[in-house]
C-alpha positions as CSV (number, residue, x, y, z in Angstrom):
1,X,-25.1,-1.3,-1.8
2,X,-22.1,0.9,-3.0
3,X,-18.5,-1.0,-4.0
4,X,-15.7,0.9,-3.3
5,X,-12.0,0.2,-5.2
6,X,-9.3,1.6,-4.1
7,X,-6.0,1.9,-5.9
8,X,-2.2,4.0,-5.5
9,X,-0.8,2.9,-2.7
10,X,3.1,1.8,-2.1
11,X,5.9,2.4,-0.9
12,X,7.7,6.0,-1.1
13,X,10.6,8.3,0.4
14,X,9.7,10.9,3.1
15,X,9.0,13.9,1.2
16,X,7.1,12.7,-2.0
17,X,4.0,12.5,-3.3
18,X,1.3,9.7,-3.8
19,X,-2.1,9.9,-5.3
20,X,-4.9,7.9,-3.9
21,X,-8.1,6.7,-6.1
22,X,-11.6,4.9,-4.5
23,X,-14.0,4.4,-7.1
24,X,-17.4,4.1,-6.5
25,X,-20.4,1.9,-7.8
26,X,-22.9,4.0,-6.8
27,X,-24.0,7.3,-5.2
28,X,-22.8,8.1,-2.1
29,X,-23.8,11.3,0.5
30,X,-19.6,11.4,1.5
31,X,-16.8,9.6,0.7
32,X,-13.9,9.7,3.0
33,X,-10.6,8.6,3.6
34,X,-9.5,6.7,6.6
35,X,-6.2,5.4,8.1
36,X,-5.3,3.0,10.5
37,X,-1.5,2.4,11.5
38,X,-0.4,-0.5,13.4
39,X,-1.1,-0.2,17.2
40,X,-3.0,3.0,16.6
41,X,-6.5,3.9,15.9
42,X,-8.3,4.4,12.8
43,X,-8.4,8.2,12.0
44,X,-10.5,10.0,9.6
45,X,-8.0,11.4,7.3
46,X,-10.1,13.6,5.1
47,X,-13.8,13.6,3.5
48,X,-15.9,15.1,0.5
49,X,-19.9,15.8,0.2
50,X,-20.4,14.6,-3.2
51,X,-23.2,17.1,-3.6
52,X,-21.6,20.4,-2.2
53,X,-17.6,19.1,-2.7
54,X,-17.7,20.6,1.0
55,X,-13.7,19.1,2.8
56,X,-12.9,18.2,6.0
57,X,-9.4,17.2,7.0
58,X,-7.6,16.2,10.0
59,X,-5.1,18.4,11.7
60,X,-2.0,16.0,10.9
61,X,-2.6,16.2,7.0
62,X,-4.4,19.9,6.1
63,X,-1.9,21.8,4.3
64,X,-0.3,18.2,2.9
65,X,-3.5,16.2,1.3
66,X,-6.2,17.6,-0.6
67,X,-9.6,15.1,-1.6
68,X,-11.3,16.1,-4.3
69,X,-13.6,13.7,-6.9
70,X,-14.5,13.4,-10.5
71,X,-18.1,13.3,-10.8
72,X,-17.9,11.7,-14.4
73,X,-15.8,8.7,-13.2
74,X,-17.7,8.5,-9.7
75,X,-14.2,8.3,-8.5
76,X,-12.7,10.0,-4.8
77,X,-8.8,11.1,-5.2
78,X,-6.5,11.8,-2.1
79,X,-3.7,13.9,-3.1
80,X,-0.7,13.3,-0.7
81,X,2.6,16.0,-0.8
82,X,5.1,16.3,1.4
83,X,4.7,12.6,3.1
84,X,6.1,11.5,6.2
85,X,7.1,8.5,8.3
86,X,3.8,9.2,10.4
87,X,1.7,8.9,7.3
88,X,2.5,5.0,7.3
89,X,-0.7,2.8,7.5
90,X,-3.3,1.2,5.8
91,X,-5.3,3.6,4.2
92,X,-9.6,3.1,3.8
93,X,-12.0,4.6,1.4
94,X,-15.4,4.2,3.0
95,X,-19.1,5.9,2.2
96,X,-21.6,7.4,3.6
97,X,-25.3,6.0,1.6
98,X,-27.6,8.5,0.0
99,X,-29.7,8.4,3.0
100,X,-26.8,10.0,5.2
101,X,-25.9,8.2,8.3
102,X,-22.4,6.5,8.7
103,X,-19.8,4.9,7.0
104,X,-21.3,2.2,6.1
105,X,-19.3,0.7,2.7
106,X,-15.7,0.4,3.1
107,X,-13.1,-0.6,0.5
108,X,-10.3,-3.0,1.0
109,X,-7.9,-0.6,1.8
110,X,-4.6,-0.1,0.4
111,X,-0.9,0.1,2.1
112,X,1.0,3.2,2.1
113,X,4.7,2.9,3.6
114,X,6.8,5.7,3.6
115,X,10.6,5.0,4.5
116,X,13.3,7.5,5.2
């Protein structure tokens, strides 16, 4: 069983930044980052392989976020520049066990609202 605790989310102006942090309790495969604005579908926002600190990010954020980790601190960062209105939602740290597999521990997700 992993825990996962997100903190940095809040409300900021279009064009800032905010930093993300999900802190895990135990080993994980991947950690990613998920969104889900109201009316719309969760999206995978971006992802890490603890083991090979391979990335993956969506379309709407590469060039703007960067995930990276901190392998002492067992802790996931999402670095967000440049935000805009559309970056709005709830925003999810999940896991993916040792075992690979899904997402299959999620945190309890933490607002982002970005106002104009």
């Amino acid at each position: 069983q992993v825990q996962l605790v997100e903190s940095g989310g809040g409300l900021v102006q279009a064009g800032v930044s905010l930093r993300l942090s999900c802190a895990a309790s135990g080993r994980t495969y991947a950690i990613g980052w998920f969104r889900q604005a109201p009316g719309k579908e969760r999206e995978l926002v971006a992802e890490i392989r603890w083991s090979t600190g391979n990335t993956y990010y969506a379309n709407s954020v590469k060039g703007r976020f960067t995930i990276s980790k901190d392998n002492a601190k067992n802790t996931v960062y999402l670095q967000m520049n440049s935000l805009q209105l559309d970056d709005t939602a709830v925003y999810y740290c999940a896991a993916v066990g040792t075992s690979g597999g899904r997402y299959a521990y999620w945190g309890q997700g933490t607002q982002v609202t970005v106002s104009s």
